[in-house]
N, C-alpha and C positions, 0 to 999 in steps of 0.2 A: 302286660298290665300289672301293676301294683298292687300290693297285698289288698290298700285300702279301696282298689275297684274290684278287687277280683272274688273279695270276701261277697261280694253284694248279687252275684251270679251261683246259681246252684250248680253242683259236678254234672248232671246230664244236661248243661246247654245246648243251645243251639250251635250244631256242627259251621255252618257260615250262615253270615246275616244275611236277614230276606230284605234285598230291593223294593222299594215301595216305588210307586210309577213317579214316571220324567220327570213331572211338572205337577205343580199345586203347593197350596199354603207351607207344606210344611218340608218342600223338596230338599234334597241337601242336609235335613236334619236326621239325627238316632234315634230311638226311642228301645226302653228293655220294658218287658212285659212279665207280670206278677205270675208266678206258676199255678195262677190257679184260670187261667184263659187258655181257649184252648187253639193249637196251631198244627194247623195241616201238617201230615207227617210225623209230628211229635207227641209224644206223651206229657200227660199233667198228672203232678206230684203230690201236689196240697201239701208240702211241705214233709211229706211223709215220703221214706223209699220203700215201706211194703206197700203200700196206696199204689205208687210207683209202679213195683215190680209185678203187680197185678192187674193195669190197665194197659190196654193196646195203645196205638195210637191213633190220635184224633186224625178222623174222617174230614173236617172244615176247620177255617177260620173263626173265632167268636167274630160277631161284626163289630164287636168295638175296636179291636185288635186291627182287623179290613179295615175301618175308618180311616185309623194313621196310616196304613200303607194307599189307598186313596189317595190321602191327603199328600204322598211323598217322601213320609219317613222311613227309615231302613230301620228294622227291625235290628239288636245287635244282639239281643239273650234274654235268659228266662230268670226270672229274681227271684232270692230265697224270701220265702215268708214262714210266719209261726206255724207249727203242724194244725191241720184243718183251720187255720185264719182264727185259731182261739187262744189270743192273748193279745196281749198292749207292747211288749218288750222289746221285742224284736227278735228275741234269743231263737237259737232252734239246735236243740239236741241233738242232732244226727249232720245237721252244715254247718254249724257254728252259726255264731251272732255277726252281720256284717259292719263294718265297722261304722261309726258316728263321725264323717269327716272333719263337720265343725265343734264338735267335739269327743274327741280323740278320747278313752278310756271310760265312756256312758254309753250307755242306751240309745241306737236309733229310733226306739220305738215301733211298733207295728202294728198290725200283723203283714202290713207293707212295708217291712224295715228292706229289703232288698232294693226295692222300688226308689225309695228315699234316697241311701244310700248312692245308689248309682246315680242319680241325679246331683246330690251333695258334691259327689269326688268329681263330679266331670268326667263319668264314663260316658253318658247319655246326653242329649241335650233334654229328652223327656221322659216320660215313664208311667206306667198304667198299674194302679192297685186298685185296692177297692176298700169301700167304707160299711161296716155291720155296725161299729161299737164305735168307733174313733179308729180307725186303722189307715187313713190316708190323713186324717186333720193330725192324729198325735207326731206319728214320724216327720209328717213337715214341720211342725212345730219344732220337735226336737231337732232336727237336722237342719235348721233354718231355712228351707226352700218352702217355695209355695205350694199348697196341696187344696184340694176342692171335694165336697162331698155332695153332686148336686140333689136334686128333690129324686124322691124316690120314685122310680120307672123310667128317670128321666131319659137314662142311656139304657139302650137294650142290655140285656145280662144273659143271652142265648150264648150257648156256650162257654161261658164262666162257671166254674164249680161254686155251687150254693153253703151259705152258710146258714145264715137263718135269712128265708125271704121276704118276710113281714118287716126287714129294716134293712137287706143288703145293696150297697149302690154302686156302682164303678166309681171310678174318681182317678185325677188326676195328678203327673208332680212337673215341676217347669222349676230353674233357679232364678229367673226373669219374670217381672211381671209381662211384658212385651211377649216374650214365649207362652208364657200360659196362656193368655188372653186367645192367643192363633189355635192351640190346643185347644181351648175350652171351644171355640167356634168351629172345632173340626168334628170334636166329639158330639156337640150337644146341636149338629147340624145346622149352625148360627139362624135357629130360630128362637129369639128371645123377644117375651110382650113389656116393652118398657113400660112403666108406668110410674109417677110419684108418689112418693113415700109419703102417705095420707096419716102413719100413727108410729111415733118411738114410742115402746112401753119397754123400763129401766127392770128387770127383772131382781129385784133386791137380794130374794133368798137364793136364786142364783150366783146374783156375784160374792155373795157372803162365801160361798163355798172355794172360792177362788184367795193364793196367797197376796197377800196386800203389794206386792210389786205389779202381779198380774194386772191387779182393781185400779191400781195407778195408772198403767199403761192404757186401759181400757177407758179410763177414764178421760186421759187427752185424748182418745183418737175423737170420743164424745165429742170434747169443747173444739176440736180442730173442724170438725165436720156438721157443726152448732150452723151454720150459715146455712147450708143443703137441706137440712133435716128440721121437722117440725120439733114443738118444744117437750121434751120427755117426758115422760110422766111412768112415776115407781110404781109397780104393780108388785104383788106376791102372785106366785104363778104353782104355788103349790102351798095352800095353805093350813094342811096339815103334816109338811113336810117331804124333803125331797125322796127318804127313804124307801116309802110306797111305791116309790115308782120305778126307783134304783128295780127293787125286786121283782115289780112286775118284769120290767126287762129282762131280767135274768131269763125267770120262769119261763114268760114267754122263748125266748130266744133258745134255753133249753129242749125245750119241748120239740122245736123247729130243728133243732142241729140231729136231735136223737130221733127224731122222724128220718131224716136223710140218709143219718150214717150208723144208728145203732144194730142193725140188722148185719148190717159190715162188720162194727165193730166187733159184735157179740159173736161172729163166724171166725174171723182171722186173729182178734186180738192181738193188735200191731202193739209192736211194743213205742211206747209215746215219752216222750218228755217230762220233766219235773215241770208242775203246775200243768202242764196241758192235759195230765195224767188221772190230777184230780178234780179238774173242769171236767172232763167227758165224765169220771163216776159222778158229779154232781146231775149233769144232762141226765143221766142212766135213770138218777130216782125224779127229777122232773119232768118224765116223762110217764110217770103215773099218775096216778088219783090225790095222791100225796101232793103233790105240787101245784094242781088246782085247787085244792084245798086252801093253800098256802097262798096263790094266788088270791081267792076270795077274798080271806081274811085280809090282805093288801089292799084290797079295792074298796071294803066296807064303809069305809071314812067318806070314800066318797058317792056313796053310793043308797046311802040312806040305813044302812044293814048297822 
C-alpha cells in the first residue's frame, strides 16, 4: 500500500479484513472504519494510544459497523482520527496526519481525516466516521469526496465511542454519488418519508459568514435547482448574531466531552496533542458553574434576560 493510503490506517489495524456476507447491496465492495467503532476482537483507540493501551477488546460489533458487513462489504481497517474526535484538522500527534489525496501538502480535515482519506486515495470504496462539530462534512469537503451528517439518532451510535451526545451522529464517505447513495440506503435502513420541499428560507447571515467563492457556488446550485424548489425567501436566522450560538456549542459540548472523559482524564493524564491539549483544559473549566454562567449570559439575548 502506498504512503498516501497507508497514512490514513492507524499502527494497530485490523490483522486481516472481515468478510462481510455473500450477497447484498454492497457485496464486492471495502469499507475502513473510524477507530472510534467498536469491532469484535479489537480494541478502540480514540485516537489516543494510552486510551489504547488501557482498554480491552471489544466484546461486539457497533451495529452501524454489522450494517455494512450485512449489507456485503469487507471490512479492510480502522482509520486514524483527531485524539478523542476533538478537532477539525485532521492532524494527530502520536499517527501523523493522513494525507489529503486531492490535495497533496493540506489538510484532510477531520476528526474523520482517516476515513476521508482512505476513501480520496482509493484504499476503500467506502468509509464510516462520524459527525459532532463538522468531522464527516469538513474532510469530505476538503478531500473532495462525498460525506453525510444525517439527523441526529438517525443511525444507532451503540457501540461508538461518544463525543458529546447532544450533537453526535455517524456519517458516511463514498467517491461516487451512485456509491453513496447504496451506503446511505444501507445505513439509514432505506426508510426514508419523501415529501416536497413546501419552504426555501436563504439564510443571509449564514452565508455572509461564508468566502465569496463559496457564496458563488452556492449560489448556482440555487438558480440550477430554481425549477424543483419553491421561490426563496432571505430570512436572518440569528438576529442577534451568530456568536451566541458558536458558544453555546462549545459550552455545551464541553460540558458533555468532560462528563465522559474527565474523570479518565483527571486519573491517567494521557499525554495529548498540541490544540487537542488545550481543548480538553478548556472542557476541564466548562464543566463547572463557570461555564453556565457563561452560557447564560449567551442565551440572554434571547431569552428576555
Amino acid at each position: 500500500m502506498n504512503s498516501s493510503r497507508s497514512s490514513a490506517f492507524v499502527p494497530h489495524d485490523l490483522a486481516h479484513s472481515i468478510t462481510g456476507a455473500p450477497a447484498g447491496p454492497l457485496a464486492g465492495l471495502t469499507a475502513a472504519i473510524k477507530d472510534m467503532y467498536a469491532i469484535a476482537g479489537e480494541r478502540t483507540g480514540a485516537g489516543n494510544p494510552e486510551w489504547l493501551a488501557r482498554h480491552e477488546a471489544e466484546r461486539h460489533t457497533a451495529p452501524a459497523v454489522q450494517k455494512l458487513l450485512n449489507a456485503g462489504a469487507t471490512i479492510i481497517g480502522k482509520t486514524v482520527c483527531d485524539e478523542f474526535f476533538f478537532s477539525v484538522t485532521g492532524s494527530n500527534a502520536h499517527y501523523g496526519t493522513p494525507v489529503n489525496p486531492r490535495a497533496p501538502g493540506r489538510l484532510p480535515g477531520g476528526s474523520s481525516s482517516g476515513s476521508a482519506s482512505a476513501v480520496a486515495s482509493g484504499a476503500c470504496d467506502m468509509a464510516l466516521g462520524s459527525d459532532t462539530g463538522g468531522s464527516v462534512r469538513i474532510p469530505a469537503a476538503l478531500c473532495g469526496i462525498y460525506g453525510l451528517r444525517p439527523t441526529l439518532g438517525r443511525i444507532d451510535l451503540t457501540g461508538a465511542m461518544a463525543m458529546a451526545p447532544s450533537f453526535d451522529t455517524a456519517g458516511c464517505f463514498a467517491a461516487s454519488p451512485g456509491l453513496f447513495a447504496k451506503v446511505g440506503h444501507v445505513l439509514l435502513d432505506d426508510a426514508a418519508e419523501r415529501s416536497a420541499v413546501g419552504r426555501l428560507l436563504i439564510a443571509v447571515d449564514a452565508f455572509a459568514e461564508a468566502d465569496a467563492a463559496v457564496i458563488a457556488v452556492l449560489r448556482q446550485v440555487l438558480r440550477r435547482a430554481a425549477a424543483i424548489l419553491p421561490a426563496p425567501v432571505e430570512s436572518t436566522v440569528a438576529p442577534g448574531g451568530l456568536g451566541p450560538w458558536r458558544q453555546c456549542f462549545r459550552v455545551i459540548q464541553g460540558r458533555e466531552i468532560w462528563e465522559i472523559y474527565g474523570e479518565w482524564m483527571t486519573r491517567n493524564q494521557p499525554g495529548l496533542g498540541p490544540g487537542v491539549r488545550e481543548r480538553i483544559a478548556f472542557v476541564a473549566w466548562a464543566g463547572g458553574d463557570e461555564a453556565l454562567l457563561a452560557l447564560a449570559l449567551a442565551l440572554a439575548p434571547y431569552c428576555g434576560g
